[in-house]
C-alpha positions as CSV (number, residue, x, y, z in Angstrom):
1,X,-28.8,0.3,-16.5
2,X,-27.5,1.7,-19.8
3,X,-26.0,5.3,-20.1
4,X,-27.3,7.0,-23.5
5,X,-23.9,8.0,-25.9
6,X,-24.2,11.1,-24.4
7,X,-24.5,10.6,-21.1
8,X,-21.5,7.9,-21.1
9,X,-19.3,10.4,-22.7
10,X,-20.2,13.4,-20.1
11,X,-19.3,10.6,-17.4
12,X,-16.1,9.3,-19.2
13,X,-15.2,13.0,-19.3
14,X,-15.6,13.7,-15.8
15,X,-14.1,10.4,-14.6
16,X,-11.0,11.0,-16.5
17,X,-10.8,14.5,-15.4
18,X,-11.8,13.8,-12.0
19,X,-8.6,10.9,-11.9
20,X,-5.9,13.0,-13.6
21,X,-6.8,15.7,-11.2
22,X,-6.3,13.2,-8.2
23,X,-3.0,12.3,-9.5
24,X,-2.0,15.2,-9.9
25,X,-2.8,16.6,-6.8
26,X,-1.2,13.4,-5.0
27,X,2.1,13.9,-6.7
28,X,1.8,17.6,-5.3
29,X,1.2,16.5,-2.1
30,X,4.6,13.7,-2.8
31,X,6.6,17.2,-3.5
32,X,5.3,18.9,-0.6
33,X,6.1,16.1,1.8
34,X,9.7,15.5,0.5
35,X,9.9,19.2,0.9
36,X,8.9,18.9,4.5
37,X,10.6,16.1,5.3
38,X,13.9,17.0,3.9
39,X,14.8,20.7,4.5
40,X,16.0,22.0,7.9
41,X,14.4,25.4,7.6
42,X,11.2,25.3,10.3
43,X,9.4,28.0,8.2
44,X,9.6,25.9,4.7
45,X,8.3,22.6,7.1
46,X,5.5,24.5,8.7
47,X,4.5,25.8,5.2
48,X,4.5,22.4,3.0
49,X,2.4,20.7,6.0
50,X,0.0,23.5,6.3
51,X,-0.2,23.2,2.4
52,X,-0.8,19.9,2.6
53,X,-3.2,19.7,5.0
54,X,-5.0,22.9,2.8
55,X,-5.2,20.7,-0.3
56,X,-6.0,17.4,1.8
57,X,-9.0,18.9,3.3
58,X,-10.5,21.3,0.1
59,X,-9.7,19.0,-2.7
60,X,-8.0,15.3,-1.8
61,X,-11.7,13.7,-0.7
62,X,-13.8,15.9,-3.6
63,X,-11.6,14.5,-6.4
64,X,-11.8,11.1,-4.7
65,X,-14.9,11.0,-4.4
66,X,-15.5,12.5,-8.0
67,X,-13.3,9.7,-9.6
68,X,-14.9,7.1,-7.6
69,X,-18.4,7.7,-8.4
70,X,-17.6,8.4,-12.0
71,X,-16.1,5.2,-12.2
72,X,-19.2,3.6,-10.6
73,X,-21.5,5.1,-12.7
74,X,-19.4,4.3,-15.9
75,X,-18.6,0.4,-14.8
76,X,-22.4,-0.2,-14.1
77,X,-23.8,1.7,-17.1
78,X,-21.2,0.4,-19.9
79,X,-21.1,-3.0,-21.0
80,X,-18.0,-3.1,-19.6
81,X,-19.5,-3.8,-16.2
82,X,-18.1,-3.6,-12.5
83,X,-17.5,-7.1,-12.3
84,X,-17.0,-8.6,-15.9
85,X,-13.2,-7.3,-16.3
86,X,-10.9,-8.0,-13.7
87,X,-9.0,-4.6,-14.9
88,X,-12.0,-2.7,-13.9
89,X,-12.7,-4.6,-10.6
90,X,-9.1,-4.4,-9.9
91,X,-10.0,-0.6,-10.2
92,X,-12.8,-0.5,-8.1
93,X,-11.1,-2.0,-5.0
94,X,-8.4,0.2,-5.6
95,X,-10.1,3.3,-5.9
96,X,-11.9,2.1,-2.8
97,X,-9.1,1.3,-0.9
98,X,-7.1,4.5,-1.7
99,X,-10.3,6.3,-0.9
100,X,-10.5,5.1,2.0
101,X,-7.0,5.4,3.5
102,X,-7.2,9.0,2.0
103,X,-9.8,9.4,4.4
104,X,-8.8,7.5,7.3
105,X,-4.9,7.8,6.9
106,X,-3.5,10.6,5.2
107,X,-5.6,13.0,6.1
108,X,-5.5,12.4,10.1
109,X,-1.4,12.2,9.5
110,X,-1.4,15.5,7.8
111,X,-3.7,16.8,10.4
112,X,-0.9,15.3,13.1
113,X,1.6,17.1,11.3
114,X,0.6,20.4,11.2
115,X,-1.0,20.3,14.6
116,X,3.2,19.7,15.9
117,X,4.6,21.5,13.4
118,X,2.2,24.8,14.6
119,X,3.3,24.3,18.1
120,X,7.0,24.7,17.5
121,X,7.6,21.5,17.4
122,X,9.7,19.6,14.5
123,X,8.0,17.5,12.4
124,X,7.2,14.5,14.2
125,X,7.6,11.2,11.7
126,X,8.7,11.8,7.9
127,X,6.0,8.8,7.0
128,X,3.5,11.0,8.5
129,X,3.7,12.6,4.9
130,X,5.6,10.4,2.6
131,X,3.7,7.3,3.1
132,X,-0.2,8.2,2.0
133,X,1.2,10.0,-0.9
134,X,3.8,7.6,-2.3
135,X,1.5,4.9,-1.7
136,X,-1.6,6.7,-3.6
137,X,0.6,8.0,-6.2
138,X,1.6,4.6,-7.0
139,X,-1.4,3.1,-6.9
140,X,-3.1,6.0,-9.1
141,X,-0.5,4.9,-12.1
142,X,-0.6,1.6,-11.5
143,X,-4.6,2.2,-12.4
144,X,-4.0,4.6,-14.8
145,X,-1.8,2.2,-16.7
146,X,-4.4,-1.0,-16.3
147,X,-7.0,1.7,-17.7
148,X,-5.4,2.1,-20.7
149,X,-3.8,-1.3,-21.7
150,X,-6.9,-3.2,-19.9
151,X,-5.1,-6.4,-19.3
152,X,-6.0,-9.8,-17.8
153,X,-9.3,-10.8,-19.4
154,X,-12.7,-11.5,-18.2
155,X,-13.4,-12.2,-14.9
156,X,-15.6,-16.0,-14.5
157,X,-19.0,-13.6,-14.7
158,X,-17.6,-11.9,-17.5
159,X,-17.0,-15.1,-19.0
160,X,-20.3,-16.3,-18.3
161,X,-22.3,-13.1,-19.8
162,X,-20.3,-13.8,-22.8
163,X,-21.6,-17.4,-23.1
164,X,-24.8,-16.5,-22.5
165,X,-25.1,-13.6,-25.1
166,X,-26.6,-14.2,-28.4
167,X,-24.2,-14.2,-31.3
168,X,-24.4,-11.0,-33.1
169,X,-22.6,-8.8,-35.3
170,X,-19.1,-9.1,-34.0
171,X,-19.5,-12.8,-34.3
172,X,-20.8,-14.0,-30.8
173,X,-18.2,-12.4,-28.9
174,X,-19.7,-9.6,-26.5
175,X,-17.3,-6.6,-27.0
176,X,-17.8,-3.4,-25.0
177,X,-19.3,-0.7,-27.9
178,X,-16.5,1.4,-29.1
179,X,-13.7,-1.1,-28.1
180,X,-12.7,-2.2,-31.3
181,X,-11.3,0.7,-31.9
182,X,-8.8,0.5,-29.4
């Protein structure tokens, strides 16, 4: 499958959108979670959980799952590919994997929280709402950075796809169309 120009660019618009916008929000969720976990005032707790848990279950999974297709789409209908670039496979698993602990980790922690914090209780574990966003904000730069300096190579696919490819106006070597110029 091969995206048309325009079609690639809508995508790479969206994807890159889609990702700042789940950074962003992650790093919100970081300040609301040291907020929680660091004043003594019951009131300012109850509100950053409860604002957490508000963002976590509106927007967290729809940018997610925004970013993640985006990505998809662009690594299977670029020649960049999903598997020819171990910077974009390294992004796939990550986007997976952060995805998925969104899902199965922060959300159920921030759910946890509120649900003690509502009932008078303190909060019960700091981690509960440190961990999933220190962790995700982390790995969101960490692919943000490999996005944009795209290190490491081909992967042995990618290296074989090159091989195989006819030499052609770049001098055999199969580079990704508009990648010169970065």
């Amino acid at each position: 499958m091969k995206l048309s120009r325009p079609a690639r660019k809508g995508s790479l618009v969206v994807h890159v959108v889609a990702s700042a916008g789940w950074l962003g929000l992650t790093f919100g969720l970081l300040a609301l979670g040291i907020t929680a976990a660091t004043t003594g005032d019951p009131v300012i707790v109850e509100s950053s959980v409860r604002a957490m848990k508000l963002f976590a279950d509106w927007l967290l999974l729809p940018l997610a799952l925004l970013t993640f297709l985006s990505g998809l789409l662009l690594s299977l209908g670029t020649p960049w590919g999903l598997a020819r670039h171990k910077w974009v496979y390294t992004k796939f698993w990550l986007s997976l994997a952060t995805l998925a602990a969104t899902a199965f980790v922060l959300r159920p922690a921030v759910n946890g929280a509120v649900a003690a914090v509502a009932a008078g209780h303190p909060l019960p574990d700091t981690g509960d709402v440190l961990f999933g966003p220190i962790v995700s904000s982390s790995a969101y730069v960490f692919m943000t950075v490999i996005s944009v300096l795209k290190p490491w190579g081909p992967t042995r696919r990618g290296r074989t796809h090159r091989a195989a490819a006819t030499p052609g106006a770049r001098g055999g070597i199969d580079v990704p169309a508009g990648a010169a110029s970065r």
